[in-house]
C-alpha positions as CSV (number, residue, x, y, z in Angstrom):
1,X,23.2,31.4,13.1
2,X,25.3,28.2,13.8
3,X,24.1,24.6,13.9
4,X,24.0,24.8,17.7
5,X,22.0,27.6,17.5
6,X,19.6,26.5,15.5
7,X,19.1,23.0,16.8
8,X,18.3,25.2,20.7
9,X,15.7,26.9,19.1
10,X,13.9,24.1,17.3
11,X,13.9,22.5,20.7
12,X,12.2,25.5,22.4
13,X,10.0,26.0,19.3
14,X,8.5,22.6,19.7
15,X,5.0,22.7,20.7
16,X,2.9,20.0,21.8
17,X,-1.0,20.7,21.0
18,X,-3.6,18.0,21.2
19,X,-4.0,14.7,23.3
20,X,-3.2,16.8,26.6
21,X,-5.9,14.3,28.6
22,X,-4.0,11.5,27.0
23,X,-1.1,12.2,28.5
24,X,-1.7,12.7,31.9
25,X,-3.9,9.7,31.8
26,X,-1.6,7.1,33.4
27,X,-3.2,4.4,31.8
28,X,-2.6,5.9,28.7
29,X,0.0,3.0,27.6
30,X,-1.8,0.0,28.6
31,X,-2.4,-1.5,25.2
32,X,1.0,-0.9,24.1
33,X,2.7,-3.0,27.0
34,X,-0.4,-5.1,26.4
35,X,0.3,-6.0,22.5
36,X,4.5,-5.6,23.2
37,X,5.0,-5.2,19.1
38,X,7.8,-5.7,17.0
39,X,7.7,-4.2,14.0
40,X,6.0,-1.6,12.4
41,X,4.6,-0.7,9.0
42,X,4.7,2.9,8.3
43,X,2.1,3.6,5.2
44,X,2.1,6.6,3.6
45,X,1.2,10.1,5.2
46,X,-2.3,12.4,5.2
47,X,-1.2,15.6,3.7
48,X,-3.7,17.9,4.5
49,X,-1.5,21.2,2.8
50,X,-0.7,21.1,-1.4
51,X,3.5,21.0,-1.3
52,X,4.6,17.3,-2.5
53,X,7.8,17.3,-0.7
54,X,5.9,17.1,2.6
55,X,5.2,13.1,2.1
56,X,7.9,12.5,0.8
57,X,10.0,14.0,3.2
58,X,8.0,12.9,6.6
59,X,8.2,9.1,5.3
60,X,11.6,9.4,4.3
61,X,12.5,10.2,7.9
62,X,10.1,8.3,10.0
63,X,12.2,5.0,10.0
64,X,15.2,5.6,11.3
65,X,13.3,7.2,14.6
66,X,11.4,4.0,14.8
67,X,14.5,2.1,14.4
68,X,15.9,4.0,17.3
69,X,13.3,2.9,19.3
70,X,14.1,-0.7,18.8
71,X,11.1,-1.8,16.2
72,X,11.6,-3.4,12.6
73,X,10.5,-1.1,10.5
74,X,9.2,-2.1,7.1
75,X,11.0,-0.4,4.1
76,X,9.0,2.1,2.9
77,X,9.6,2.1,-0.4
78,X,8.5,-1.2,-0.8
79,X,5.4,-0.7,1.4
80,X,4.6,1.8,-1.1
81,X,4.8,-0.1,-4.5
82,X,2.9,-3.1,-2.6
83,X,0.3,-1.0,-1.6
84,X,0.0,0.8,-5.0
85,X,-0.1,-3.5,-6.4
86,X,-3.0,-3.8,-4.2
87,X,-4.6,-1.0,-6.0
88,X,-3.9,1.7,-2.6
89,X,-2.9,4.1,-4.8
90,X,-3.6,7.6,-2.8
91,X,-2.7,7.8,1.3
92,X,-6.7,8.4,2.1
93,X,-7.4,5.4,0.5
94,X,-4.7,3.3,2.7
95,X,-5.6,5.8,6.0
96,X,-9.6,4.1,5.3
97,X,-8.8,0.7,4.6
98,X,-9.5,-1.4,7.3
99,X,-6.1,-2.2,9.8
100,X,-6.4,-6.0,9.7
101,X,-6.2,-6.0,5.5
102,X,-3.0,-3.4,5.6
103,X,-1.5,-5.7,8.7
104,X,-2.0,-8.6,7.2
105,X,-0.3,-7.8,3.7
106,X,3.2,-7.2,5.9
107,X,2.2,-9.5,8.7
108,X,3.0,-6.3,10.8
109,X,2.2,-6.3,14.2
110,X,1.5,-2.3,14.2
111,X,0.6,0.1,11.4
112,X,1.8,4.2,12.1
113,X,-0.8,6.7,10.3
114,X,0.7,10.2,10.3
115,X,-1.1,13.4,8.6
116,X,0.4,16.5,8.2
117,X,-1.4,19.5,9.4
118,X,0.6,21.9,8.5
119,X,4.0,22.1,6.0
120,X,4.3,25.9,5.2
121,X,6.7,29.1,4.9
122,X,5.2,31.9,5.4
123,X,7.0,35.5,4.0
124,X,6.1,39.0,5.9
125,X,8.2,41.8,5.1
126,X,11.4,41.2,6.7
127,X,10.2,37.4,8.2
128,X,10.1,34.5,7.2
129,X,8.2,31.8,10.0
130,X,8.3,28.0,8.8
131,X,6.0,25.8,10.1
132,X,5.1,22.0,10.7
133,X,2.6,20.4,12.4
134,X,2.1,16.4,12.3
135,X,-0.3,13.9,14.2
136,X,0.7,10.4,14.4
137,X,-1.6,7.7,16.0
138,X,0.2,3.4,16.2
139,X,-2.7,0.9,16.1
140,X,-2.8,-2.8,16.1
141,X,-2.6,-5.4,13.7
142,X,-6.8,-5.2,14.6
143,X,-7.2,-1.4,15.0
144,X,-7.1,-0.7,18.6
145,X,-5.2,2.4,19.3
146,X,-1.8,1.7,21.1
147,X,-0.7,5.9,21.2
148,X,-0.9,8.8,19.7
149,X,0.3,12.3,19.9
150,X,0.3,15.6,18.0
151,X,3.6,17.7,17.9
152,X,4.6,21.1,15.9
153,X,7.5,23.6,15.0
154,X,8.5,26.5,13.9
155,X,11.6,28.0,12.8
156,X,11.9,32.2,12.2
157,X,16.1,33.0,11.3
158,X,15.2,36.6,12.4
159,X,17.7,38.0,15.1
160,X,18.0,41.6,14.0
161,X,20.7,41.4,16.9
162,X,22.5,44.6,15.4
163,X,19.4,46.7,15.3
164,X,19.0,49.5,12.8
165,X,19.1,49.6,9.4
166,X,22.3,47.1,9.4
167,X,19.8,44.7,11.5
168,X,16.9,44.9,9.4
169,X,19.0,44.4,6.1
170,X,20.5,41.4,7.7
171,X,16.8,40.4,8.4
172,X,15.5,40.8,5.2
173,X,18.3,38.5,3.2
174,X,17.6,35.8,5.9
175,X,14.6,35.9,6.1
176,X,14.6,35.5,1.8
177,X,16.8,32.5,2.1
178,X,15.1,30.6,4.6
179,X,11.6,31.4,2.4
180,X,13.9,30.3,-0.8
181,X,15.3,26.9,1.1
182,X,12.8,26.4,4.2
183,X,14.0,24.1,7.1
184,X,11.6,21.7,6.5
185,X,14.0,18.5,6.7
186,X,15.1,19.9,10.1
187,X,11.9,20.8,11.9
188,X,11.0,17.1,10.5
189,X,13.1,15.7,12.1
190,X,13.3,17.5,15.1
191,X,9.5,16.9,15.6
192,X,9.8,13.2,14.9
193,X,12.4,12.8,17.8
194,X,10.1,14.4,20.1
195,X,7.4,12.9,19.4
196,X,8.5,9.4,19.0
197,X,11.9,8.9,20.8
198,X,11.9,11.2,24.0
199,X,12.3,8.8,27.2
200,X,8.4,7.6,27.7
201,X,7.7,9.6,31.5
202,X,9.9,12.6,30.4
203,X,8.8,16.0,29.2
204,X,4.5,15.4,29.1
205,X,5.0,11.5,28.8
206,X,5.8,11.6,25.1
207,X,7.7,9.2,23.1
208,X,6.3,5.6,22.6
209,X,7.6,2.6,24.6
210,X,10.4,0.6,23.7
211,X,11.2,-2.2,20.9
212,X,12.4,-5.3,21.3
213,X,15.4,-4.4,19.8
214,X,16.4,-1.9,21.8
215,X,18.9,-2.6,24.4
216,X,16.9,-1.4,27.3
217,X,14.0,-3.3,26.3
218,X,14.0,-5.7,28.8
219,X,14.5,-3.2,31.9
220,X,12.3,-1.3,30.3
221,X,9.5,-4.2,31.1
222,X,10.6,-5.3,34.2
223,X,9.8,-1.7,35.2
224,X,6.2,-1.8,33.6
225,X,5.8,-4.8,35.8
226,X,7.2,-3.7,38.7
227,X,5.1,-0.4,39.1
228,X,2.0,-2.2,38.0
229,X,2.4,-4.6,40.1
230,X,1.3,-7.7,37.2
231,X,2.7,-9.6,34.9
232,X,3.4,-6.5,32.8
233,X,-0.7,-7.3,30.9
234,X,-3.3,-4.4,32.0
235,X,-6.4,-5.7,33.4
């Protein structure tokens, strides 16, 4: 299967699940355009499955979306050994410690909680499905939610285009290399772009609003405003 391929059907495998009266609430992004933030500190993931790589993989590849998206992003390598200083050694502790605390360490403006539902290959016979499934949810410096959303993936290789025996053999050996080397880094990614970078008002109103570093930024607001008919503040 080429790259183009497989980049088609991680598109069409996308599914969103969750937060479906979020998103056609048109009010939805109120607190965002209300708070406008800058940056963004991106602590360390929920992992609610047992493979290691997941965390480190999903926080690996968080930033550069973000950075996309016109926000400062916090390294997070040094987010981690600060937080592990201030003795936030495992992700539920940081995910229960009060917003304001974690904020104020980084004088961040927002703090990005993701967990990770699901991270798993699973092998049947001549298949081999890989999954991902992650929930992310931006609060303020004070806690108030800003947006949310829940995305999820899968990749199967399987085409058995050929049919028969030749087919199934063909299955079978890619099916055992994608269960030996899973996608995971791809459907990561792929899920992150979705999720955080699609065009806010495009496909179910998903992606979060734009940085201040983003080129558009300003047009961006002086639509807000213009369609709500304020000075770009909810009421």
């Amino acid at each position: 299967m080429n790259k183009l391929n497989l980049a088609l059907l991680l598109l069409i495998s996308i599914v969103a699940s969750g937060c479906a009266t979020t998103k056609s609430d048109p009010t939805r992004l109120n607190a965002f355009h209300d708070a406008q933030p800058t940056s963004i500190l991106v602590v360390p993931p929920m992992n609610e499955g047992t493979d290691i790589q997941a965390t480190t993989s999903v926080l690996a590849t968080l930033p550069y979306f973000l950075g996309e998206k016109g926000f400062y992003v916090f390294p997070v390598n040094t987010v981690k050994t600060l937080l592990e200083f201030e003795g936030y050694y495992e992700p539920a502790e940081v995910h229960a410690a009060p917003p304001e605390q974690l904020a104020n360490l980084f004088k961040a403006d927002t703090i990005l909680y993701v967990t990770i539902h699901e991270w798993t290959s699973k092998y049947v016979v001549f298949a081999t499905v890989t999954q991902v499934d992650f929930g992310y949810k931006l609060v303020s410096a004070d806690g108030a939610l800003l947006w949310e959303e829940r995305l999820q993936a899968e990749y199967s290789p399987n085409n058995n285009s050929g049919g028969g025996l030749i087919g199934l053999i063909v299955d079978a050996v890619e099916a055992a290399v994608e269960r030996a080397n899973p996608t995971y880094i791809p459907l990561t990614k792929t899920v992150h772009a979705r999720a955080l970078v699609t065009p806010v008002g495009n496909s179910g109103n998903q992606g979060i609003p734009l940085g201040p570093y983003h080129p558009g930024y300003d047009e961006y607001y002086q639509r807000v405003v213009a369609e709500s008919g304020t000075d770009g503040k909810s009421e």
